[in-house]
C-alpha positions as YAML, in Angstrom:
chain: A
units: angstrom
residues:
- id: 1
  name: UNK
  ca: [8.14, 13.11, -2.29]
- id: 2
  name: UNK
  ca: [7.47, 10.07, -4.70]
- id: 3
  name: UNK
  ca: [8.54, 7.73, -1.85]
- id: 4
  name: UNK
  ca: [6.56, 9.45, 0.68]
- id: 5
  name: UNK
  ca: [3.63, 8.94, -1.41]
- id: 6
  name: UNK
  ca: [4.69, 5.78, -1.98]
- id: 7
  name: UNK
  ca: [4.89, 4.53, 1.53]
- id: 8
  name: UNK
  ca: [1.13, 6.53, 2.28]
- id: 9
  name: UNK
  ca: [-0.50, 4.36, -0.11]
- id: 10
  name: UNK
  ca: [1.37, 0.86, 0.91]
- id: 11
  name: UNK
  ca: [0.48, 2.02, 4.78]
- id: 12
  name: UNK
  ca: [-2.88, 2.85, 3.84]
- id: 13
  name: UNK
  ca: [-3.46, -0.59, 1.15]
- id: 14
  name: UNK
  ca: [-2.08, -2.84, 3.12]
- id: 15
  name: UNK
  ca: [0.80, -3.70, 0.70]
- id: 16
  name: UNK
  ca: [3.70, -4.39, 3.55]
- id: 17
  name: UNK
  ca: [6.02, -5.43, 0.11]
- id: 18
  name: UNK
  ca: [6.45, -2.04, -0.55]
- id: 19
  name: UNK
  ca: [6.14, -0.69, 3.10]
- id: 20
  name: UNK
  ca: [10.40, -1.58, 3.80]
- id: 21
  name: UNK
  ca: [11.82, -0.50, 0.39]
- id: 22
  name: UNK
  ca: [10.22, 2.77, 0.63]
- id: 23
  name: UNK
  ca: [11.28, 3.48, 4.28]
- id: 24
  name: UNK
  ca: [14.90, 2.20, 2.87]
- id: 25
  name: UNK
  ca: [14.81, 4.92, -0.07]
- id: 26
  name: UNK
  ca: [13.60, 7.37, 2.38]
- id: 27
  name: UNK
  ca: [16.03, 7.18, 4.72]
- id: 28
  name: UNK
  ca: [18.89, 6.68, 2.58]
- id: 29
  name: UNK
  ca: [18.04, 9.58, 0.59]
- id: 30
  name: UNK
  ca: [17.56, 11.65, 4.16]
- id: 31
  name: UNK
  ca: [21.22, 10.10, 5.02]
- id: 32
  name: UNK
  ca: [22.28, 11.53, 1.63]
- id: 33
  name: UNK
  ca: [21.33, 15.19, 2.73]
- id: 34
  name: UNK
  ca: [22.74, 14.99, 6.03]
- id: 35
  name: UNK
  ca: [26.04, 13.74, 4.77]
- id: 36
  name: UNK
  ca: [25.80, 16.75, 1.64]
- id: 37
  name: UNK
  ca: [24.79, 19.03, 4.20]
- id: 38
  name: UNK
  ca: [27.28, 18.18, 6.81]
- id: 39
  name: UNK
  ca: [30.15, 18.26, 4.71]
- id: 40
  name: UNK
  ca: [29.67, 21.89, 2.50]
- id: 41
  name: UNK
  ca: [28.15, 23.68, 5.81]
- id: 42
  name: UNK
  ca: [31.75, 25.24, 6.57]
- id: 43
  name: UNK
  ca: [31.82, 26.27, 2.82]
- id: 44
  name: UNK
  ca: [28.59, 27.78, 2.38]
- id: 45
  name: UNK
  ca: [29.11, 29.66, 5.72]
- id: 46
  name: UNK
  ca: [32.27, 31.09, 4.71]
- id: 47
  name: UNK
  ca: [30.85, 32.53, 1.24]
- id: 48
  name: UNK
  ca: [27.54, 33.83, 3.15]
- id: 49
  name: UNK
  ca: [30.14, 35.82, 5.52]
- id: 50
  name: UNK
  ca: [31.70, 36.84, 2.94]
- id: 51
  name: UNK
  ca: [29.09, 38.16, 0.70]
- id: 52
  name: UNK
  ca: [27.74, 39.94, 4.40]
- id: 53
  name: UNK
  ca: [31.21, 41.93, 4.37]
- id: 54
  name: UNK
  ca: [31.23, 42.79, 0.81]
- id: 55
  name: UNK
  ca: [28.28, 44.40, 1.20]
- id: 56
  name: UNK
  ca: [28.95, 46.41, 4.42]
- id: 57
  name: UNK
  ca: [32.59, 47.32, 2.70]
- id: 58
  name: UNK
  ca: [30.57, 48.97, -0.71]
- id: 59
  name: UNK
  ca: [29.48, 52.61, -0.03]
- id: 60
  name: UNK
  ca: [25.73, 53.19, -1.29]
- id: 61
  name: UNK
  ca: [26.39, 56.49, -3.50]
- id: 62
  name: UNK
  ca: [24.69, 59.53, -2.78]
- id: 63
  name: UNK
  ca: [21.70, 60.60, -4.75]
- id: 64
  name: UNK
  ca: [22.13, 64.24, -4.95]
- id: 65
  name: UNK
  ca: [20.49, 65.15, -8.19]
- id: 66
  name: UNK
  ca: [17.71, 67.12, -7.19]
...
């Protein structure tokens, strides 16, 4: 978000310094969460499927106190 801003105000002041490092930390830091993402999606797929069957498997107990 800081780089976002960042880049906003250097677009919007004229300041084309500060225009290409803040692209560069943007869009290394969007490669960054690709790559993360990319490489635990298997994982976190497995444990949601997972976590889906435990919960079908448990029987809700019955509530016959009345």
């Amino acid at each position: 978000m800081l780089l976002l801003a960042l880049l906003a105000r250097a677009i919007y002041t004229g300041a084309a310094s500060f225009v290409i490092p803040c692209a560069a930390g943007i869009a290394y830091f969007a490669w960054c969460g690709v790559r993360d993402l990319v490489r635990n999606w298997s994982a976190f797929r497995e444990e949601m499927r997972q976590r889906a069957a435990e919960r079908q498997r448990a029987p809700m107990p019955a509530d016959d106190t009345h």
